[in-house]
py3Dmol code that shows the C-alpha trace and the ligand (Angstrom):
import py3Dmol

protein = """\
ATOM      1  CA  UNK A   1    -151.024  -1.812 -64.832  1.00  0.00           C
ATOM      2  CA  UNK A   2    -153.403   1.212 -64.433  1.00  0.00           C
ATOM      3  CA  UNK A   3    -157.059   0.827 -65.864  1.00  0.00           C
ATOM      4  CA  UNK A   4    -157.269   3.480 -68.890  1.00  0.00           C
ATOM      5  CA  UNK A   5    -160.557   5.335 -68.681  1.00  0.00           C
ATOM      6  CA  UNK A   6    -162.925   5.523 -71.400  1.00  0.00           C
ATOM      7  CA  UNK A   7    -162.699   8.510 -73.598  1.00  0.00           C
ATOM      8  CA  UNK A   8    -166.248  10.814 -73.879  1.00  0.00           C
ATOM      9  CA  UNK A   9    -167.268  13.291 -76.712  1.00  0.00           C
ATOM     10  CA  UNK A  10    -166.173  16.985 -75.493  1.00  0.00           C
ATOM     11  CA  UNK A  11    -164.217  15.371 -72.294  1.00  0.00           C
ATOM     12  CA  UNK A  12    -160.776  15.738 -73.718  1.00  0.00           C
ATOM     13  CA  UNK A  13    -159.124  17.729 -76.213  1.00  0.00           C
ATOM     14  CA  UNK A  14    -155.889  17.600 -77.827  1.00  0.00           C
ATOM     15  CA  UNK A  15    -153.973  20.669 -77.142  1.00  0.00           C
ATOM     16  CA  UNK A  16    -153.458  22.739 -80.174  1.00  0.00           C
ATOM     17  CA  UNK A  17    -151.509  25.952 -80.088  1.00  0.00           C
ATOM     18  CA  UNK A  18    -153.930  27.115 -82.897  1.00  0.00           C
ATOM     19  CA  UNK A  19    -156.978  26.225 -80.363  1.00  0.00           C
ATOM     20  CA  UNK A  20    -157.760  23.000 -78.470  1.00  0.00           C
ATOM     21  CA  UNK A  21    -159.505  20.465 -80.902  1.00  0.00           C
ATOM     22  CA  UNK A  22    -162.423  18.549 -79.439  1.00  0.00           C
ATOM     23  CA  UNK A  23    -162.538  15.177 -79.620  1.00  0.00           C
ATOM     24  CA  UNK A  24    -165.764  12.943 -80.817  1.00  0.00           C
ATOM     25  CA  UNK A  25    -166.702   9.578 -81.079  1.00  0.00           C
ATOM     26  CA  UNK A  26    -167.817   9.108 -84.757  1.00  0.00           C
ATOM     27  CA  UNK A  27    -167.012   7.495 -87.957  1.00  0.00           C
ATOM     28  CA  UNK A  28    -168.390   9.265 -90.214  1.00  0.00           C
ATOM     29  CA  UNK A  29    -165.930  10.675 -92.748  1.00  0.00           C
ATOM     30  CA  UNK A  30    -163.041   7.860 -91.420  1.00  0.00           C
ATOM     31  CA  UNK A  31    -162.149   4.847 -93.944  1.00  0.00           C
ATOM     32  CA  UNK A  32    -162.457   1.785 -93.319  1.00  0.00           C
ATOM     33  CA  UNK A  33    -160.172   0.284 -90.933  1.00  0.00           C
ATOM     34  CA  UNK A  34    -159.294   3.922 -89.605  1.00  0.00           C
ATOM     35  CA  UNK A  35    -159.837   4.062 -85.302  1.00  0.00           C
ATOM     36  CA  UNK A  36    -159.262   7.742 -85.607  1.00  0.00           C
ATOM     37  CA  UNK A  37    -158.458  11.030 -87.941  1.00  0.00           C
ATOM     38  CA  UNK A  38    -157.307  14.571 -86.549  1.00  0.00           C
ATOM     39  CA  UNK A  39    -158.832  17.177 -89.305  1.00  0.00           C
ATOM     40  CA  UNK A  40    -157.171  20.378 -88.538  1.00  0.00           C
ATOM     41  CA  UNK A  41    -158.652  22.959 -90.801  1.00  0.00           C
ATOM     42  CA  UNK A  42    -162.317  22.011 -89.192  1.00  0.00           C
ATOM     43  CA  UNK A  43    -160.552  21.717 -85.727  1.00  0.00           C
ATOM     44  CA  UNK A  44    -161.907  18.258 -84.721  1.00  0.00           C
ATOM     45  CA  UNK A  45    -160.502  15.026 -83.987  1.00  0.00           C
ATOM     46  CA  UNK A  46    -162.606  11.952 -84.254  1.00  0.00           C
ATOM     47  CA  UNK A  47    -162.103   8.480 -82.705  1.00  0.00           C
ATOM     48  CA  UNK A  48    -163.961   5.199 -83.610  1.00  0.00           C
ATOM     49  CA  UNK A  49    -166.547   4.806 -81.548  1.00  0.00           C
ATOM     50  CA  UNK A  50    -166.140   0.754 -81.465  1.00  0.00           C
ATOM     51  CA  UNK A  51    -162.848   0.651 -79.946  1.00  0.00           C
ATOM     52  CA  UNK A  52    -161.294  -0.649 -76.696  1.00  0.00           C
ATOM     53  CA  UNK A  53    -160.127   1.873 -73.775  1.00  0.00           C
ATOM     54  CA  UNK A  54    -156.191   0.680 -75.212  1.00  0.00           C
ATOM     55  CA  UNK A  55    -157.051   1.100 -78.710  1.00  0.00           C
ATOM     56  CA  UNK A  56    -159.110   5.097 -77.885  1.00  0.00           C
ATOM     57  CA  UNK A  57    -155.937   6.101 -76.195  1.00  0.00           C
ATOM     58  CA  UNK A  58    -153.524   5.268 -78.776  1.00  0.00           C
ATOM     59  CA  UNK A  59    -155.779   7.002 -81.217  1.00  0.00           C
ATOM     60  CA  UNK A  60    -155.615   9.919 -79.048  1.00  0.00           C
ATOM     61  CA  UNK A  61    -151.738  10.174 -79.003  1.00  0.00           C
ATOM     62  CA  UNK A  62    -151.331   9.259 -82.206  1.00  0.00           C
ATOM     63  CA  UNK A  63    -153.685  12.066 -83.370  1.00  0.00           C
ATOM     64  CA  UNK A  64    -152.080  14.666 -80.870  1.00  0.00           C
ATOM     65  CA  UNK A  65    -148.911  13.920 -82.528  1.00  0.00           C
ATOM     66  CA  UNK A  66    -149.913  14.732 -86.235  1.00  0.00           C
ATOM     67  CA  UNK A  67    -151.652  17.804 -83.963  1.00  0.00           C
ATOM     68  CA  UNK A  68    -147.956  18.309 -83.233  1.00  0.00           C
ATOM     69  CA  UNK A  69    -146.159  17.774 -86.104  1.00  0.00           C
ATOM     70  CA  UNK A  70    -148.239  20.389 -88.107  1.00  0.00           C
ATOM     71  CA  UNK A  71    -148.442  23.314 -85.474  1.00  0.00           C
ATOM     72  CA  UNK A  72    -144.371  23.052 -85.539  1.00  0.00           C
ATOM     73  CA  UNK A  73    -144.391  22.988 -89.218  1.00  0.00           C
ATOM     74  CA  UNK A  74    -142.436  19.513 -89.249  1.00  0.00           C
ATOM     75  CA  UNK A  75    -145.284  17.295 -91.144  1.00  0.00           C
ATOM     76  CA  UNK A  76    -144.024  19.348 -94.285  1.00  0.00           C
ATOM     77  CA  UNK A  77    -140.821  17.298 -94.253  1.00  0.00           C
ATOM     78  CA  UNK A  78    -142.037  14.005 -93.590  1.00  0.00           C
ATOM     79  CA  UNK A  79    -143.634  11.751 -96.064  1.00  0.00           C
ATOM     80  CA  UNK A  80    -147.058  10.077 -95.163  1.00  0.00           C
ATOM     81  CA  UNK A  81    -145.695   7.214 -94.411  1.00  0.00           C
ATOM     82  CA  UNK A  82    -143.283   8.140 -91.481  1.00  0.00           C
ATOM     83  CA  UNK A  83    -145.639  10.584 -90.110  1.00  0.00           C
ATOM     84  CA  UNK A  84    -148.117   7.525 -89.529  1.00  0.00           C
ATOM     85  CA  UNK A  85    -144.974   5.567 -87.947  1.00  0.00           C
ATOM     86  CA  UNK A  86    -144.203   8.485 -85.895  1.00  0.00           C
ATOM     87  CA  UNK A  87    -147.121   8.572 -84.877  1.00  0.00           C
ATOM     88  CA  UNK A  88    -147.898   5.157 -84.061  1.00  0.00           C
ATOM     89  CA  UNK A  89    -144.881   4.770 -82.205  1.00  0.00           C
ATOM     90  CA  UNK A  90    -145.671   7.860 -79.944  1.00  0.00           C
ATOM     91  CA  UNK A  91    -149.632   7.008 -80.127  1.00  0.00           C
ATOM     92  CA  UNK A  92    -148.185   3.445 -78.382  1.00  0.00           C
ATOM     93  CA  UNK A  93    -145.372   5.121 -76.428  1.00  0.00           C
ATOM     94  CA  UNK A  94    -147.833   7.259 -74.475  1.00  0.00           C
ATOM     95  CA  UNK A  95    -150.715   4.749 -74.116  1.00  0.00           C
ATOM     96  CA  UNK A  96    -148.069   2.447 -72.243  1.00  0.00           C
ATOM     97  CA  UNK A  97    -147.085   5.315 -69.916  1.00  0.00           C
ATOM     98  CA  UNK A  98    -150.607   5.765 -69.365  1.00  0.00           C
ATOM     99  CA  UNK A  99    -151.044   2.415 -68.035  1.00  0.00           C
ATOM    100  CA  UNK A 100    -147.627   2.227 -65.955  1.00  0.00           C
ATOM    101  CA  UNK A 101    -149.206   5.304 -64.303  1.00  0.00           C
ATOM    102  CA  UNK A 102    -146.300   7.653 -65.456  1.00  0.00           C
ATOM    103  CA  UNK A 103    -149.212  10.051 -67.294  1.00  0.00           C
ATOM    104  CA  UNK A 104    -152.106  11.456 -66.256  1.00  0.00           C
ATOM    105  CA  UNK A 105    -154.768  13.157 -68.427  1.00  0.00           C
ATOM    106  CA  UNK A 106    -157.404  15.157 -67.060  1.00  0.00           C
ATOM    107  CA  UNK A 107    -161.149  15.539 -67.961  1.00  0.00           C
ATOM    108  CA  UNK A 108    -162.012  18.778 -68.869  1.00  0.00           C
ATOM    109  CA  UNK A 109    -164.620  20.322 -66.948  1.00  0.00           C
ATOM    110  CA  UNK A 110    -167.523  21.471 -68.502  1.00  0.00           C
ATOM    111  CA  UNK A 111    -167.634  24.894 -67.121  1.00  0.00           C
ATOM    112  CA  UNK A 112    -164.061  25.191 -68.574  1.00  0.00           C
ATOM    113  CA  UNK A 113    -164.151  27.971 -71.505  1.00  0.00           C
ATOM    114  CA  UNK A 114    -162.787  26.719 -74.686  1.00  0.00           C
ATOM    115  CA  UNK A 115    -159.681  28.652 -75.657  1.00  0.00           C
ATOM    116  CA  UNK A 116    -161.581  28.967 -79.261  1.00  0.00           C
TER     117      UNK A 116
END
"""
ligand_1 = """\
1
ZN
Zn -152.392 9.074 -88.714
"""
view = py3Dmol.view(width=600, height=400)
view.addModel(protein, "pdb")
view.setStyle({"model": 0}, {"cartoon": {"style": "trace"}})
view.addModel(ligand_1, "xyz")
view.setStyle({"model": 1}, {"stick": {}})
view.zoomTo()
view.show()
């Protein structure tokens, strides 16, 4: 199984088609028991800072998915509580491909222009 590496402030993004959205490590503004939260109208996701390389990743996906699901208009049509499924299955989904080595995520350079 592949060795996940550790996800920086303003090394990855989650793809938008409204503009990439940075990603931090913070908590501030997440409740308790929240690893993550995607706000879209400030264009920022956040990810515990106390997690495990497993636990950062499936935060990622699973925030990239409700990224998803409201650029494509879908999250309209889905109650909370199966977009958090959907995206907990994906958020797992990917983070497991990650580690069989089937995905590969790139650091972004930071000479790289935002598309923002
Ligand atoms: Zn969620």
């Amino acid at each position: 199984m592949k060795k996940l590496p550790r996800i920086k402030t303003g090394v990855y993004e989650v793809y938008s088609q409204h503009g990439n959205l940075p990603v931090v490590r913070d908590k501030d503004g997440l409740d308790d028991g929240d690893y993550g939260g995607v706000n879209l109208n400030r264009g920022v996701v956040k990810i515990h800072p106390e997690t495990d390389a497993r636990q950062e990743w499936q935060t990622y996906w699973h925030e990239a998915i409700h990224t998803a699901l409201f650029d494509s208009g879908q999250a309209n049509y889905l109650t909370k509580k199966v977009e958090e499924g959907i995206c907990d299955a994906l958020g797992s989904y990917l983070t497991g491909m990650m580690q069989a080595g089937m995905i590969t995520v790139h650091r972004k350079k930071q000479s790289e222009p935002s598309n923002k």
